[in-house]
N, C-alpha and C positions, 0 to 999 in steps of 0.2 A: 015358390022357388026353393028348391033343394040345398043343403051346403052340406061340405064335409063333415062325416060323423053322424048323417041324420040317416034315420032306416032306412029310405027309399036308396039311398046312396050305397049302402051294404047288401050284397050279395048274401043271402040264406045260403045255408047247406042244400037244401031243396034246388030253391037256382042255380046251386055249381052245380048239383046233381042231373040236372034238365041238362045245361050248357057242356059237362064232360061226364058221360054216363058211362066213361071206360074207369073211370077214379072211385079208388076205393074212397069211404066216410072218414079213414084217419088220412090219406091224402089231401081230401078237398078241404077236412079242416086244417091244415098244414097253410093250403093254399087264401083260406080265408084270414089265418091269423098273420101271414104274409101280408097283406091289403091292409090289415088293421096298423100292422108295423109302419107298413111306406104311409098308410096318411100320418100317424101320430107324428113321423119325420118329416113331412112336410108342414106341419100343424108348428114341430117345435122350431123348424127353420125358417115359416115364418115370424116364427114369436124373437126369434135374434134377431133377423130383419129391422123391427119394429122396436127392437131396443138402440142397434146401431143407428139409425135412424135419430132415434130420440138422442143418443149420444154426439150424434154429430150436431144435429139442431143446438144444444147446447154449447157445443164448443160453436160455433159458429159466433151464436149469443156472449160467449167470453172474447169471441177476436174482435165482436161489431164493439161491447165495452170497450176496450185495449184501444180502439181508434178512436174512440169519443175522446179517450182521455187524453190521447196526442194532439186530437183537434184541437179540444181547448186550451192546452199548452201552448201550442202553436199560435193561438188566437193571443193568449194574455201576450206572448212575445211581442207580437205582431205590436201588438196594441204599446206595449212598452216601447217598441223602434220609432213608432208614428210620433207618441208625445214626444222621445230625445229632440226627434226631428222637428217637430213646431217649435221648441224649446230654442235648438241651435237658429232656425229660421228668424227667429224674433230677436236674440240676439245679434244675427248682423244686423236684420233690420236696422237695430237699436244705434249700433255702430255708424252705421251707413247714414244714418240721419245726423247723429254727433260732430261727423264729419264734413256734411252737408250745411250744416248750422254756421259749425266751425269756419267755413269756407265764406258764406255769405256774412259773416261778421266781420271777415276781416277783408272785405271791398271784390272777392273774386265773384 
């Protein structure tokens, strides 16, 4: 398998000369160092690709943090309402039976 930049991939002077035998030697290499330009621009616009890329995966990685840490906030709150609430529950209980005590001591 060929990739960009590998000889089979480049055109000789010989071969442009084959392919346009009307073009002078300082044309064709005009036209070869043209080819060499558009890949190296494709070469370095993948290479930003593959940094944005990496740039985004990261920020990603900082937003997926940023929610872990609201989770767990969210969770200890959670978790602080529940005890209030078992806390208030047990107190009426507490009440509720006081009164229920209250009641059958005094003949109701």
């Amino acid at each position: 398998m060929t990739k960009p930049g590998d000889l089979q991939t480049k055109k000789t002077i010989y071969e442009l000369a084959q392919e346009f035998p009307e073009k002078t030697y300082k044309e064709l290499e005009k036209y070869r160092d043209a080819d060499r330009r558009e890949e190296a621009q494709r070469i370095f616009i993948k290479q930003e690709n593959e940094e944005l890329k990496e740039d985004q995966h990261k920020e990603d990685w900082k937003t997926y943090g940023e929610l872990e840490t609201k989770i767990k906030e969210l969770r200890d709150e959670l978790d602080r309402v529940k005890k209030e609430n078992n806390d208030l529950y047990n107190r009426i209980a507490k009440l509720s039976e006081r009164n229920l005590q209250k009641a059958r001591e005094s003949g109701l």
